[in-house]
C-alpha positions as CSV (number, residue, x, y, z in Angstrom):
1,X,21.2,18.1,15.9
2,X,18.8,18.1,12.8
3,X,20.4,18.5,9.2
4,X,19.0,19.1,6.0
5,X,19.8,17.9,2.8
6,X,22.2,20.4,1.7
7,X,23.3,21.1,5.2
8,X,23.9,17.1,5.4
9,X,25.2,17.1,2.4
10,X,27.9,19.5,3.1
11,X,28.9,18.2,6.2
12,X,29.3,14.4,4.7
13,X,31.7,16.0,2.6
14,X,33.9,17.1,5.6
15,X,33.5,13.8,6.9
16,X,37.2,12.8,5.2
17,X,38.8,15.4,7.3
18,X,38.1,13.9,10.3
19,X,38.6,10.8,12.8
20,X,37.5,7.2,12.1
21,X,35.8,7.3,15.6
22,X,34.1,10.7,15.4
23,X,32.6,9.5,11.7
24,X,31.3,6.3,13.4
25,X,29.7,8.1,16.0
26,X,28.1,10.8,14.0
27,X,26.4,8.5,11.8
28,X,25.2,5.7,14.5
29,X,23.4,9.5,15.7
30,X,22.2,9.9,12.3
31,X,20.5,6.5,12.1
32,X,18.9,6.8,15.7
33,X,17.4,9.8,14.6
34,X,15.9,8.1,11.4
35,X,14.3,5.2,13.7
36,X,11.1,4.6,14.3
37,X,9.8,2.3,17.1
38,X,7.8,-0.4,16.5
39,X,6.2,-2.7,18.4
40,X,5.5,-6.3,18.3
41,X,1.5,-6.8,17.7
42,X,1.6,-10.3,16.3
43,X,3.6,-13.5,15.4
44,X,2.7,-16.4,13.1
45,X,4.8,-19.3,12.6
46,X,2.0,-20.4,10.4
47,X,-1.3,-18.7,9.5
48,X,-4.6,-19.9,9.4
49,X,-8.2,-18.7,8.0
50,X,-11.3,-18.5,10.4
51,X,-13.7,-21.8,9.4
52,X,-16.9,-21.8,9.5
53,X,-18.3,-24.7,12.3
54,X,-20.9,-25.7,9.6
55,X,-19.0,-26.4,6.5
56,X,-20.8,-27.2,3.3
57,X,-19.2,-29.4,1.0
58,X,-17.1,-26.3,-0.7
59,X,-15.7,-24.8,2.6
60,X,-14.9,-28.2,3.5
61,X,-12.4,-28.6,0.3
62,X,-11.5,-25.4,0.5
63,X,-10.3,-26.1,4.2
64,X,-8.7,-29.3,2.8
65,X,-6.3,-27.9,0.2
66,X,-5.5,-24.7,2.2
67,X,-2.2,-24.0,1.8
68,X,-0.7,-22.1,4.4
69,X,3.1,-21.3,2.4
70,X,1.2,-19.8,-0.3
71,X,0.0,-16.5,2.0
72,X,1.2,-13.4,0.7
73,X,0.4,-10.5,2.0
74,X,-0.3,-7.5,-0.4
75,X,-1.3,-4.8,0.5
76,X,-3.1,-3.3,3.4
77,X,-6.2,-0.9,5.0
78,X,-7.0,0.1,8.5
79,X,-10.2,1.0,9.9
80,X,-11.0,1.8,13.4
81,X,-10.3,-1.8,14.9
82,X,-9.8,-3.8,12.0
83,X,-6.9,-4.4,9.7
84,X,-7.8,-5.0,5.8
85,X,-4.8,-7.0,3.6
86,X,-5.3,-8.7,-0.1
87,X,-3.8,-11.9,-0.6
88,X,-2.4,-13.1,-4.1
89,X,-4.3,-15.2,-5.8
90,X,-2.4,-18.6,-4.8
91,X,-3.6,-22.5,-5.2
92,X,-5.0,-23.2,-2.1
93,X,-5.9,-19.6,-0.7
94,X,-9.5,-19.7,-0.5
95,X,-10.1,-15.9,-0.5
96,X,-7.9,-13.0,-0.8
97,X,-9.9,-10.3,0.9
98,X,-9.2,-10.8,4.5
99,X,-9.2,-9.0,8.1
100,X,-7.0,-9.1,11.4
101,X,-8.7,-7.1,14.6
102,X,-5.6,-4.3,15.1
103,X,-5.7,-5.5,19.1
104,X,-6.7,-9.0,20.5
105,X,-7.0,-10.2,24.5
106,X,-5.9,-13.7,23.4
107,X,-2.6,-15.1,23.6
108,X,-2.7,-17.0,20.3
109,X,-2.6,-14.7,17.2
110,X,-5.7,-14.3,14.9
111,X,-6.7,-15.8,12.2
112,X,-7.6,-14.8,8.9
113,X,-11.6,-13.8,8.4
114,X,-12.7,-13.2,4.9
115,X,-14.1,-9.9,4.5
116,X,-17.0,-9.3,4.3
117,X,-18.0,-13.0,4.7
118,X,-17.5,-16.2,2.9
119,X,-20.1,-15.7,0.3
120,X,-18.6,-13.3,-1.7
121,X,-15.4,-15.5,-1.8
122,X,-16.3,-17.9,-5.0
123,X,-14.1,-19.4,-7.4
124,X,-15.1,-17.9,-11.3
125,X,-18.6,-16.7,-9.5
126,X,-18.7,-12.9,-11.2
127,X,-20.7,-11.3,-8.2
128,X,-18.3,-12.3,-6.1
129,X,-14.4,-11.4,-5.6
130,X,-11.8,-12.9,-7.3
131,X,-8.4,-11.5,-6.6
132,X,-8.0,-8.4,-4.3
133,X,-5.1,-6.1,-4.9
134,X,-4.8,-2.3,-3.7
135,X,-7.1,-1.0,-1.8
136,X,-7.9,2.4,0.6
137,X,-10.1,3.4,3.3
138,X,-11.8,7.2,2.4
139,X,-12.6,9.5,5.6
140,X,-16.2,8.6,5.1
141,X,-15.2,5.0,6.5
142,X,-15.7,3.3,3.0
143,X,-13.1,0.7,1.7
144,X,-12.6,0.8,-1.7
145,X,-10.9,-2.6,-3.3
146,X,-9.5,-3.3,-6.7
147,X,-10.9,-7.1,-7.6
148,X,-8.5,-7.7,-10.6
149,X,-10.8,-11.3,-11.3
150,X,-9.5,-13.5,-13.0
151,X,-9.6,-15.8,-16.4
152,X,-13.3,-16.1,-16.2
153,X,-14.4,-12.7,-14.5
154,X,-13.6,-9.3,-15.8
155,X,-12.0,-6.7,-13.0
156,X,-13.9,-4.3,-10.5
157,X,-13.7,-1.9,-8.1
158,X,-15.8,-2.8,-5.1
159,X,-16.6,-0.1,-2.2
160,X,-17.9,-1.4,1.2
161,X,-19.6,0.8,4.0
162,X,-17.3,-0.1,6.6
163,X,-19.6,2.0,9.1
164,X,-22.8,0.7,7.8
165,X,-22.3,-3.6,8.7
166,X,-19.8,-3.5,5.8
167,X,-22.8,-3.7,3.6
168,X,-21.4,-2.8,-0.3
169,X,-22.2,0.1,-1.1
170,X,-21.0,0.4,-4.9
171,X,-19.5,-2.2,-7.3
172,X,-18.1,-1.0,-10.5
173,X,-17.3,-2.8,-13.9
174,X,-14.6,-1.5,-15.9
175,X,-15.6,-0.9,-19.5
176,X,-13.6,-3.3,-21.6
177,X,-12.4,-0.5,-23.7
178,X,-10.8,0.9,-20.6
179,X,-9.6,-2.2,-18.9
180,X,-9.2,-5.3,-21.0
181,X,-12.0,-8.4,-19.9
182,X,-8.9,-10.3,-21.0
183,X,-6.9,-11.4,-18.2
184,X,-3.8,-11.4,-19.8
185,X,-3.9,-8.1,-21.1
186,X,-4.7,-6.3,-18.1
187,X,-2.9,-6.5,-14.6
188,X,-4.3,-3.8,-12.1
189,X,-2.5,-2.9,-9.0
190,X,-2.4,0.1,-6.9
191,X,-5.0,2.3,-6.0
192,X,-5.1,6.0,-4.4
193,X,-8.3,8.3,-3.6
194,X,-8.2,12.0,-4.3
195,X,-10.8,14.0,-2.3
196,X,-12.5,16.9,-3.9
197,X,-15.0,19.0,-2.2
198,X,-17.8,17.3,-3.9
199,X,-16.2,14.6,-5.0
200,X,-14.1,11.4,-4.4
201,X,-11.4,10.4,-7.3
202,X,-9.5,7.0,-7.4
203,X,-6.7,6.6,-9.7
204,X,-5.4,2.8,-10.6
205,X,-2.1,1.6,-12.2
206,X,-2.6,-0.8,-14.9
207,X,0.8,-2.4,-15.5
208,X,-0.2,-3.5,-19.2
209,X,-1.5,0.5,-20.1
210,X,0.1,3.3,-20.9
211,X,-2.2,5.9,-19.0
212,X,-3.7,6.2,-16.0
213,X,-7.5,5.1,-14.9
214,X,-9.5,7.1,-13.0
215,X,-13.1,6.8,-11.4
216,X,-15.2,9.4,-9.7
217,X,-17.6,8.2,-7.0
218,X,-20.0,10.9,-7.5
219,X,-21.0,10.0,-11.3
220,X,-20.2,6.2,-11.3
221,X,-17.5,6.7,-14.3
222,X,-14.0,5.0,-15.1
223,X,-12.0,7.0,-18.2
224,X,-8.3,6.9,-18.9
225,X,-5.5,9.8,-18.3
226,X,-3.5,9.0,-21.3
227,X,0.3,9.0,-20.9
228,X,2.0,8.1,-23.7
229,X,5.3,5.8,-23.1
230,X,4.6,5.7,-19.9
231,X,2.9,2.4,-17.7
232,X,2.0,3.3,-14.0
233,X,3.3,0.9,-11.1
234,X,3.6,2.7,-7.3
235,X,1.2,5.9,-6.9
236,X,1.2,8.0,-3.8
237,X,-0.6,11.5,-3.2
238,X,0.7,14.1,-1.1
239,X,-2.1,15.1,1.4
240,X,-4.7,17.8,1.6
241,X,-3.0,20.5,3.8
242,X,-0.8,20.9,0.5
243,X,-1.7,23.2,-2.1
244,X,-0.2,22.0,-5.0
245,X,-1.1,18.5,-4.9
246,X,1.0,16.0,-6.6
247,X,0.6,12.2,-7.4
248,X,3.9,10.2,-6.8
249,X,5.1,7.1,-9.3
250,X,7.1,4.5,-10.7
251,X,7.4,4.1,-13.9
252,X,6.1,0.0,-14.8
253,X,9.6,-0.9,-15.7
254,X,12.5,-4.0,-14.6
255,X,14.8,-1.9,-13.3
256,X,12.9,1.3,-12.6
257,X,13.8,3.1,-9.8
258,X,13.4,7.0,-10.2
259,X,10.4,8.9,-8.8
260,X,8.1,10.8,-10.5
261,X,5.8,13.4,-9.9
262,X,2.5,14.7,-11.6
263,X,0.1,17.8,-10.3
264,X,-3.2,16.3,-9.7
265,X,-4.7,19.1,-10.9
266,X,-3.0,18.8,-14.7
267,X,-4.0,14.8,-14.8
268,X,-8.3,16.2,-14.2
269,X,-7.4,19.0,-16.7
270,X,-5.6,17.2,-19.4
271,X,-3.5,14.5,-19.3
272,X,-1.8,14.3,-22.2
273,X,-0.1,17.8,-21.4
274,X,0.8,17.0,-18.1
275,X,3.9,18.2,-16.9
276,X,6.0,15.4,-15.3
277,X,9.0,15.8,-13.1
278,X,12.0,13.6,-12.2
279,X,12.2,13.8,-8.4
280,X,15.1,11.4,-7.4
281,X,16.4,7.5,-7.1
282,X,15.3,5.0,-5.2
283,X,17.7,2.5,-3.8
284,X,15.9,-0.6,-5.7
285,X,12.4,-0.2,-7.3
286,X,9.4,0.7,-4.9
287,X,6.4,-1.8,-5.0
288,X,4.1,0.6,-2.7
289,X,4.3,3.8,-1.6
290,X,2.3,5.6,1.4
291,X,2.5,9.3,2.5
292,X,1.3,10.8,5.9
293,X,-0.9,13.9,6.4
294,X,2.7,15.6,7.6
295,X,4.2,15.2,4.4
296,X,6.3,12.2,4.9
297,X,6.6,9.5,2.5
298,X,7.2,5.7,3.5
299,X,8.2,3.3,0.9
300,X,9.1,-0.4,0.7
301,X,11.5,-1.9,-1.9
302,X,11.2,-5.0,-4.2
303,X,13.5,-7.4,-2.3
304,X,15.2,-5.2,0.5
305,X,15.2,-5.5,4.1
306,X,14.0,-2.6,5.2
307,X,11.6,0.5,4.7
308,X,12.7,4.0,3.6
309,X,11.0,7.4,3.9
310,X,11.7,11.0,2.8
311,X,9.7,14.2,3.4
312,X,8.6,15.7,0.1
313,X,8.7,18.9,1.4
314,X,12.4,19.0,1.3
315,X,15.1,18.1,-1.6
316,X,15.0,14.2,-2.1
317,X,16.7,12.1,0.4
318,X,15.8,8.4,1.6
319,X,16.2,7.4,4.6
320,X,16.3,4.1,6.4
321,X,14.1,3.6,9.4
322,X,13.2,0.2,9.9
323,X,15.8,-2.6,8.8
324,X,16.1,-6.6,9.9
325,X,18.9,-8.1,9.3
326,X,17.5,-11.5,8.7
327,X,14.5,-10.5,6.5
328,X,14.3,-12.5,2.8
329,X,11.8,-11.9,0.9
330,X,10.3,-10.6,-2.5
331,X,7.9,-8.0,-0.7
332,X,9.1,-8.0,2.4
333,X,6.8,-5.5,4.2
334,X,2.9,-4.6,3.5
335,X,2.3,-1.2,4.9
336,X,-0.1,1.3,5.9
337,X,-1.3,4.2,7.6
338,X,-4.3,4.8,9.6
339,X,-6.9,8.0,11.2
340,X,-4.9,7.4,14.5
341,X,-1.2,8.8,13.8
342,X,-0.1,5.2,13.8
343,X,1.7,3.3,11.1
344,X,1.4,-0.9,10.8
345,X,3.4,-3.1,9.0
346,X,3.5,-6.5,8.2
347,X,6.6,-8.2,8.1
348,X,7.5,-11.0,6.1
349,X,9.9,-13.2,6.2
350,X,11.4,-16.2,4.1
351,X,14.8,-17.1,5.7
352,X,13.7,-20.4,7.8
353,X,11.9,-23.2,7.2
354,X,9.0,-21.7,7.2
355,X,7.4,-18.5,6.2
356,X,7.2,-16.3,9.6
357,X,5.0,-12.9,9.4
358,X,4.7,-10.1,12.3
359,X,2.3,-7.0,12.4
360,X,4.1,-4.5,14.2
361,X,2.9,-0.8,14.7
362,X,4.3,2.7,15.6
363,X,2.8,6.3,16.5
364,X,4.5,8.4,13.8
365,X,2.1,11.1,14.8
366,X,0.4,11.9,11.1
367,X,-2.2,10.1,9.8
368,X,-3.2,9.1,6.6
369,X,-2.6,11.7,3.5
370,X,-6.7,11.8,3.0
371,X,-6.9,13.7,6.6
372,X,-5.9,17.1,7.7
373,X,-2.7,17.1,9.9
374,X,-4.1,17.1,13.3
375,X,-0.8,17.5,15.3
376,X,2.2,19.8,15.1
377,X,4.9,18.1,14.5
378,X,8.8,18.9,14.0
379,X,10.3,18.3,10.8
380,X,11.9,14.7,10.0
């Protein structure tokens, strides 16, 4: 039996007129049907980088004071065989672009490999990166990265032919009037493409602005998308097969948790007039969103123990779909979406002794919002 909102809604409010048991068992249904399976790729009681076998002198320290407790996992990319994830900027992390391979004949788990190679991983070097946050892979097979630096280097957004050796293809400097070379007054996060017929658009959060940046790849420019009262923290865009496009947020608050919605089209035409609309509450405050090419959204929450979705084609209502019970954590789950109908997560937990992560995947048959839906699929 499929319900929707208001349907649901109106039968929830029967529920009071009928048996203990029958309630039980209707909503035991109701959470079966809002699963997703995953499955166990990999388990790390403790993670570990790839080392070079001829270390100079800095790889050698760097190996030394590796810290293993200080990985966290950000956020995350997939291309093809390879799984992208920034790390935060920790003592003892010695680079925070890495890569996984999504499958692996070995019985041990992988270890980390700095992408695209150790050389571009240098402590307050400029040309190199400094502190990888959100990041996306484009159709073309191009990753794009925020680099937010750090106290010595100014932030950039790098872009890396995946297809083409991973050579980089583009790195762009933020003008200081748009993003502050002071690292305290800037703090860049998220990061979502837009793809225009001639064109590719990324839009960032900057939790210490109030409006939004946003580059085009096809004339090398960053401007802002002013928005008065308003910072940016979780974006989202709904995918391509929609026509009225809309980019999904949270407003950069403590205890934010509504969701927001802008027409893409209004933020190129003028931003200032934008017309903004209150969608609905989140359970807790969403630190990164993702949306599928059919229409469903995924979202994890700032200290929860599980992951939530809702179809934006329908009247707001989250949904629970992956929970574990024993799951502690700040950011408990990275997440994303790749070209192959197939959703990975990594899983973090904080509850032992130790800090214990798992990648786990599942075909949710959409793939990422950039692509056309390739697959018809019934309505969540």
């Amino acid at each position: 039996m499929r319900l929707c909102p208001r349907s649901l809604w109106l039968f929830l409010k029967s529920l009071n007129t009928m048996s203990p048991f029958f309630v039980a068992i209707f909503l035991f249904g109701l959470c079966l049907a809002n699963a997703i399976n995953f499955t166990s790729v990999y388990e790390w009681d403790q993670l570990d980088f790839v080392w070079p076998s001829n270390k100079n002198g800095s790889i050698g320290q760097l190996e030394q004071y590796f810290n293993s407790s200080e990985v966290y996992f950000r956020y995350m990319a997939v291309f093809e065989e390879r799984l992208f994830l920034s790390l935060d900027i920790n003592l003892g992390i010695p680079a925070t672009l890495v890569w996984l391979p999504t499958s692996d004949t070995s019985t041990a788990p992988p270890k980390l490999a700095p992408f695209p190679s150790w050389d571009l991983h240098k402590y307050h070097i400029c040309d190199s990166i400094q502190w990888a946050k959100g990041m996306q892979v484009d159709t073309e097979g191009r990753l794009w990265v925020i680099d937010e630096g750090d106290s010595a280097c100014p932030s950039k957004l790098w872009i890396f032919d995946l297809a083409n050796n991973d050579t980089t293809e583009r790195v762009h400097q933020f003008p200081e009037t748009l993003v502050s070379h002071y690292y305290k007054k800037r703090f860049l996060s998220e990061l979502v493409l837009d793809k225009t017929p001639d064109d590719y658009l990324a839009y960032f959060a900057d939790y210490q602005s109030e409006y939004l940046i946003v580059y085009s790849l096809k004339t090398n420019k960053s401007g802002p998308i002013k928005t008065p009262g308003v910072k940016w923290q979780s974006l989202a865009v709904s995918p391509l097969n929609r026509e009225a496009r809309q980019l999904w947020y949270i407003i950069r608050r403590s205890d934010a948790k509504e969701l927001y919605s802008v027409s893409v089209s209004e933020l190129k035409k003028a931003g200032e007039s934008a017309v903004v609309k209150l969608i609905g509450a989140w359970p807790g405050m969403p630190y990164k969103m993702v949306i599928d090419s059919a229409n469903v959204l995924y979202a994890g929450v700032f200290n929860k123990n599980y992951l939530s979705k809702w179809n934006i084609s329908e009247p707001f209502l989250e949904q629970r779909f992956h929970e574990v019970a024993t799951l502690r954590a700040e950011w408990p789950f990275s997440l994303a979406l790749d070209a192959n109908d197939t959703l990975w997560v990594m899983e973090r937990n904080e509850s032992g002794v130790n800090n214990k992560h798992r990648l786990l995947n599942a075909a949710v048959g959409a793939r990422s919002y950039l692509f056309n839906q390739s697959t018809a699929l019934p309505t969540l």
